[in-house]
C-alpha positions in Angstrom: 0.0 0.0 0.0 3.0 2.3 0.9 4.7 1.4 -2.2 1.6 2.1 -4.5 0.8 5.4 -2.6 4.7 6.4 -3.4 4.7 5.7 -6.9 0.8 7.4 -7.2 2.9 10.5 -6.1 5.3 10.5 -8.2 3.4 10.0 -10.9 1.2 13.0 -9.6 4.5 15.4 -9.7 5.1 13.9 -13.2 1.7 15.0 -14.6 2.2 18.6 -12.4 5.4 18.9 -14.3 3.2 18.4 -17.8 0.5 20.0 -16.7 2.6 23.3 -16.3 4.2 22.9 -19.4 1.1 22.6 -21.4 -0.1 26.1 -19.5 3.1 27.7 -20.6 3.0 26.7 -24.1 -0.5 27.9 -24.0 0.3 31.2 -22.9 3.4 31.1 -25.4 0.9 30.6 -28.3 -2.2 33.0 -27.1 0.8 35.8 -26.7 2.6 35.6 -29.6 2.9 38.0 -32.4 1.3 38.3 -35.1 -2.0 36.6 -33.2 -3.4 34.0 -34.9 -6.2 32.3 -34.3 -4.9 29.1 -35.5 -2.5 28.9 -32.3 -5.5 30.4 -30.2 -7.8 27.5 -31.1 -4.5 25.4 -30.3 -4.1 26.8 -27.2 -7.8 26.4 -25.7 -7.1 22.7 -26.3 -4.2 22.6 -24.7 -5.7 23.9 -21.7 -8.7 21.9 -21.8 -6.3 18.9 -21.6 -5.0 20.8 -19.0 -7.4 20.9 -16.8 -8.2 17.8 -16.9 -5.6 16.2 -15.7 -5.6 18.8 -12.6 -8.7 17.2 -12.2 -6.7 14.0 -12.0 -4.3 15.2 -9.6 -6.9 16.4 -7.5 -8.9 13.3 -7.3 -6.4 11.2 -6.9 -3.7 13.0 -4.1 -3.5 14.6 -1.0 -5.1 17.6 -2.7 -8.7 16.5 -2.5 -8.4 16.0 1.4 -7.3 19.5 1.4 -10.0 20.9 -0.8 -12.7 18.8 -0.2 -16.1 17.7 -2.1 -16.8 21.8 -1.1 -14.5 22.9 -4.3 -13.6 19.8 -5.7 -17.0 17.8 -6.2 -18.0 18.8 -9.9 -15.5 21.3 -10.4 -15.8 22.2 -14.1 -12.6 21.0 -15.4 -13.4 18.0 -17.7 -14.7 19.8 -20.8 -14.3 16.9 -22.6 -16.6 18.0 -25.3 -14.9 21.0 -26.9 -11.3 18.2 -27.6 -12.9 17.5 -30.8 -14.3 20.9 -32.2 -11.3 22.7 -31.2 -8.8 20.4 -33.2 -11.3 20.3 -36.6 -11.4 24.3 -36.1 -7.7 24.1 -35.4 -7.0 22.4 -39.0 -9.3 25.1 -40.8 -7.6 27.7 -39.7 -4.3 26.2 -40.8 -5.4 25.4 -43.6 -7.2 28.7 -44.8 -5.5 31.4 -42.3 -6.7 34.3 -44.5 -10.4 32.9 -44.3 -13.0 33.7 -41.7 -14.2 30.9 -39.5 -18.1 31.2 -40.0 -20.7 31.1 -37.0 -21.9 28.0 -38.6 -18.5 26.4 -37.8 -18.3 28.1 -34.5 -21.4 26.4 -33.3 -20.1 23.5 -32.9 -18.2 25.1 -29.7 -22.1 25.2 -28.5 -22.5 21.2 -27.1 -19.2 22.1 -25.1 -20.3 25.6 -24.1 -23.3 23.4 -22.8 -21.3 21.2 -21.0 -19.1 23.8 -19.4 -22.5 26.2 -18.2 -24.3 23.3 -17.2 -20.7 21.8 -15.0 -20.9 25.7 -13.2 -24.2 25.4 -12.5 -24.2 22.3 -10.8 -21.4 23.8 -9.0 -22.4 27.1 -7.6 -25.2 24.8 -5.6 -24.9 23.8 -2.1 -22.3 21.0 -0.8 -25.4 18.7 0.3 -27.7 19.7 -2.8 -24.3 18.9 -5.4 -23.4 15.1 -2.8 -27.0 14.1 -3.7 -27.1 15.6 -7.2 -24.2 13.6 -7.9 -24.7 10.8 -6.7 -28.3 10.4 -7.8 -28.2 11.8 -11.3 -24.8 13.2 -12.4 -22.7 9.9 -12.0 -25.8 7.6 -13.0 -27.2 9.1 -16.2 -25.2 12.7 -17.4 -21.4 11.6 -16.9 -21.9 8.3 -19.0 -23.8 10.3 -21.9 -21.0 13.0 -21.7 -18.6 10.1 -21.8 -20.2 8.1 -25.1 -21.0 11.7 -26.7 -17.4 13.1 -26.1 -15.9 10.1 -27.6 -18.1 9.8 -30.4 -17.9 13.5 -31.2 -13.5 13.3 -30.8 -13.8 9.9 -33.7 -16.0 12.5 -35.9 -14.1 15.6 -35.7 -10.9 13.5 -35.8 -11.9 11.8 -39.4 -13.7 15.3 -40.3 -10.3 17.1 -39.8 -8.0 14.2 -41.6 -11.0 14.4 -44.3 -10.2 18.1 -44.3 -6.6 18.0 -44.4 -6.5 15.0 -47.5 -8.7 17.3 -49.7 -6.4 20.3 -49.1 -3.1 17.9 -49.6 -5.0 16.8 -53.1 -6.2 20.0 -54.2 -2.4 21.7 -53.7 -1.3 19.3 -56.3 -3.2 19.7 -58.3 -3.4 23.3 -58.6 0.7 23.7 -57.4 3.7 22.2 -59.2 5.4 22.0 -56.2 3.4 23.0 -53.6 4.7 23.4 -49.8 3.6 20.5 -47.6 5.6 20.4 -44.6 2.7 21.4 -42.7 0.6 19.1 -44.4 2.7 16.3 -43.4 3.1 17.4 -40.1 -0.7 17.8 -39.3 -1.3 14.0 -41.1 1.2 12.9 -38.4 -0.3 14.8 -35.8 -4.1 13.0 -36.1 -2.7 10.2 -36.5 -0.9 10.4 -33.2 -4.5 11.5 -31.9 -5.9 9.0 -33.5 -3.4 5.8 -31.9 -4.3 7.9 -28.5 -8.2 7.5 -28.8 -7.5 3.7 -29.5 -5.5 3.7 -26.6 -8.3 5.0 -24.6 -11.1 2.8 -26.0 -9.2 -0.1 -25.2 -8.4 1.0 -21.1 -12.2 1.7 -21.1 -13.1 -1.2 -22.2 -11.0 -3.2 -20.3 -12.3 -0.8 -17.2 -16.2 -1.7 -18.5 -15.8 -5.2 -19.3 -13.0 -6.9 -17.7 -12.6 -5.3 -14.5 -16.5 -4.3 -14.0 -15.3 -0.3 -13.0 -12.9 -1.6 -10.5 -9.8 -0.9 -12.5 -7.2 1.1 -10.5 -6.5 4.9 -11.4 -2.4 4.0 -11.0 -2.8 2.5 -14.6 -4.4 4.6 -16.5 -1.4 6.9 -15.6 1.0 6.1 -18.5 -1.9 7.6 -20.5 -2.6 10.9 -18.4 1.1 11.7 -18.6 1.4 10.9 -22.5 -1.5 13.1 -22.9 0.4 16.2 -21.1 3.6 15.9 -22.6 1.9 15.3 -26.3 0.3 18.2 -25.5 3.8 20.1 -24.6 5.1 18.9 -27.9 2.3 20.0 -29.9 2.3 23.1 -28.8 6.0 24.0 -29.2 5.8 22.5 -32.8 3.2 24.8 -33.6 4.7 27.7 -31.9 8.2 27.0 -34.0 5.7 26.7 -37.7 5.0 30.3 -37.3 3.2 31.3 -40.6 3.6 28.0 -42.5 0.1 26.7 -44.4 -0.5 24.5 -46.7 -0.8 26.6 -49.4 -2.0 30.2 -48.7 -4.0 30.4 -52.1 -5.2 27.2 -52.6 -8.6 28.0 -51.1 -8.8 31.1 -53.7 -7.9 29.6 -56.7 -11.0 27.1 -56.8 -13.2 28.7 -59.5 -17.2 28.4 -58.9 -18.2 27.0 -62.5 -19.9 24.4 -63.6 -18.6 21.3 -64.1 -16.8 20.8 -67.7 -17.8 18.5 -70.5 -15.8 17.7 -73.2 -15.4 14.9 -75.8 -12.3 12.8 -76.9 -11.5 14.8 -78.9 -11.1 18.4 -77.5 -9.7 16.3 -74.8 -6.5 14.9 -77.3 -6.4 18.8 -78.9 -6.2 20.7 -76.1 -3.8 17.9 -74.7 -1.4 19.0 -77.6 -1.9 23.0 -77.2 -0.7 22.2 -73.7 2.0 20.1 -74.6 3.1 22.8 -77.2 2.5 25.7 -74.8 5.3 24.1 -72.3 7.5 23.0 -74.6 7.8 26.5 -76.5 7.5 28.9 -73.4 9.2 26.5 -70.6 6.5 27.2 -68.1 8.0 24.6 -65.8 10.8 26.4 -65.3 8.7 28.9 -62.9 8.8 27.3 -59.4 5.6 29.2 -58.5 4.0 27.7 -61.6 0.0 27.4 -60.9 -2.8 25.6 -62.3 -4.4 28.8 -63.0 -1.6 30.6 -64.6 -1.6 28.3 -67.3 -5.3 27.8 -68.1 -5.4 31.7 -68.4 -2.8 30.8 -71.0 -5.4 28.2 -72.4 -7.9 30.4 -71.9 -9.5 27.9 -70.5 -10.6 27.5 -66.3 -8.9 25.3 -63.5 -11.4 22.8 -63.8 -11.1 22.3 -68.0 -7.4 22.2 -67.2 -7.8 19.4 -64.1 -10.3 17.6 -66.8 -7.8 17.9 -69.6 -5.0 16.4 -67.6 -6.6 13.8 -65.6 -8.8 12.4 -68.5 -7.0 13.2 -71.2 -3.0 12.5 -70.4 -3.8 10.3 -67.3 -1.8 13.2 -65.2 -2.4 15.3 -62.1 -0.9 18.9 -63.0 1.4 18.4 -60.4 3.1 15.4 -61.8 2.8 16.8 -65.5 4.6 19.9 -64.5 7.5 17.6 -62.5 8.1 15.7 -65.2 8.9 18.4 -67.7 11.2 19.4 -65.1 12.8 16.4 -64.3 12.9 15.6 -68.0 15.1 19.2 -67.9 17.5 18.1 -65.4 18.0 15.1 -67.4 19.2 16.9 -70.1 21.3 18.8 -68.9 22.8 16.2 -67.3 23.6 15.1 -70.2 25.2 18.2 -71.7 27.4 18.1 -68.8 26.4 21.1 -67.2 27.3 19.4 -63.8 30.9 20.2 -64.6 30.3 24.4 -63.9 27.1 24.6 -62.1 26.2 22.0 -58.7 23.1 19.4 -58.7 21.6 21.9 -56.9 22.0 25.1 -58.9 20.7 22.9 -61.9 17.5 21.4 -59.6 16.4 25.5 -58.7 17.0 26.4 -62.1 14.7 23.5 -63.7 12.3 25.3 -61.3 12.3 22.8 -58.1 11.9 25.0 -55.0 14.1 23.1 -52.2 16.5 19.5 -52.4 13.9 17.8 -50.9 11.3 17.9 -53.6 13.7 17.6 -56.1 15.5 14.7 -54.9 12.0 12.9 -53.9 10.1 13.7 -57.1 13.4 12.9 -59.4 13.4 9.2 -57.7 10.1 8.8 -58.5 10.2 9.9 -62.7 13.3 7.9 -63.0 13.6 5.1 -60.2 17.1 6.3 -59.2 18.5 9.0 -57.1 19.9 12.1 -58.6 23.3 11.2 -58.3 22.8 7.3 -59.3 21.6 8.7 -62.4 24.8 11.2 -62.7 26.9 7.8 -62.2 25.1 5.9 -64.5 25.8 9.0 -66.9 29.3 8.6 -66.7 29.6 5.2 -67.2 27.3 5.3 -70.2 24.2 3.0 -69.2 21.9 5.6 -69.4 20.4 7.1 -72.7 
């Protein structure tokens, strides 16, 4: 017993230690400049986690024998119902930081907002009226709903938000030669590692529910109350270090409300060859800002004829027509050994590749070899 009430507080100082953290990353992200709302939505999460798991602390130290079912019984600090709004608003406004959040979108704060009024309520009533209230009602009937609610509203928002952030990925390529998607990458990882928590959490309440009929002890759920803090702490301080990165700032803008094209095999093949023509004679790719919509002016033809012309016609997304054009450009000169006065680099940027990570990555996958196999392969003459 001695050995289980040392370890329990510990583990309590542990989750303190994360605890503060998460606050101070919080107020890192609420107070920095420029403000964005992005890191604000962030942040409210953060401290919603928080407070939960001072709600832990409480219950389960020394703490609640100092403060008591008076301020401790109902205390609104499991807000359990705002953890899966907050992250889907969270991905909007990375995703579109120059676009307005709607009150549409914001109401789906309002079942949280609920929760929390309804939590401060309960406990602004008298010690006696809250003992019975809670025992009789709150613990029976509302704190199961909450729980079944909560955790089917986190699973929704979750796959809304990875949804959200697949269609934005998609639509950057194909509007985008070579679109920026660090963050894109990072926010994939990031409800993923959500997503292997909420599993984590299904299966210690089920074993909880099923297994050990409620009697499971608090000491093991631990592991997961302290993952939860310091994910928290990491999540935040990546943010706070991605100051200003989206997906692509203009994506959102560049989606043209028309109706949807038609066109038959034929216009498909011609205008297949105009485009062919038009990058062949004015070297388009060589841009690395090329857009979808800066060549279907060209066209004079929309984003959407253009996405139709590629997809059905050449069996291409624009991002991978426009990459291998390039590629095909770094191959030649290659060949015409401009390696000897300029480096691989030099000759990737001017090709129009943006960074050595693109280029080496979308090279490999035109040609099945790295840049500098290929070179190699040059020189020894097994490559055309």
């Amino acid at each position: 017993m001695s050995l289980e009430i040392n370890l329990k507080t510990g583990l309590n100082i542990l989750l303190l230690l994360g605890v503060l953290q998460g606050l101070i990353v919080a107020c890192l992200l609420l107070l920095k400049k420029p403000r964005k709302l992005a890191s604000q939505l962030l942040a409210a999460w953060i401290i919603c986690l928080a407070l939960y798991n001072i709600r832990i602390i409480i219950l389960t130290s020394d703490l609640y024998k100092v403060f008591g079912q008076r301020y401790a019984l109902l205390a609104p600090l499991y807000l359990n119902l705002w953890y899966g709004p907050l992250i889907w608003l969270f991905c909007q406004k990375t995703n579109q930081p120059n676009r307005r959040l709607t009150l549409r979108k914001w109401s789906h704060l309002l079942p949280g907002l609920f929760q929390f009024v309804y939590l401060w309520i309960v406990y602004l009533q008298p010690l006696k009226y809250r003992q019975w209230f809670y025992g009789a009602v709150h613990w029976r009937y509302i704190e199961p709903t909450m729980e079944v609610v909560a955790t089917l509203s986190f699973v929704g928002y979750l796959w809304a938000a990875a949804q959200l952030i697949q269609a934005y990925g998609k639509r950057a390529k194909e509007t985008h030669a070579d679109p920026n998607l660090e963050t894109y990458q990072w926010l994939k990882r990031f409800l993923l590692i959500l997503a292997v928590f909420s599993l984590l959490w299904l299966l210690l309440t089920l074993v909880d529910v099923f297994i050990m009929q409620y009697q499971m002890k608090f000491i093991y759920f631990y592991p997961y109350f302290l993952l939860i803090a310091f994910l928290s702490y990491y999540i935040g301080f990546s943010t706070y270090f991605r100051a200003g990165q989206t997906i692509v700032a203009e994506v959102s803008q560049m989606q043209e409300k028309t109706t949807k094209p038609s066109m038959n095999p034929q216009q498909l093949v011609d205008y297949g060859q105009k485009l062919e023509h038009l990058m062949q004679t004015q070297q388009l790719y060589l841009h690395n800002t090329l857009r979808a919509k800066e060549v279907s002016d060209l066209l004079g033809i929309n984003v959407q004829t253009l996405s139709m012309i590629l997809n059905q016609g050449l069996g291409v997304s624009f991002h991978d027509f426009v990459n291998e054009w390039r590629v095909n450009h770094v191959k030649a000169r290659l060949a015409s050994d401009d390696i000897q006065r300029i480096s691989l680099l030099g000759i990737a940027k001017e090709s129009g590749f943006n960074s050595e990570t693109s280029f080496y990555r979308i090279f490999k996958k035109f040609t099945g070899v790295t840049p500098k196999s290929y070179i190699q392969s040059l020189k020894k003459g097994e490559t055309s």
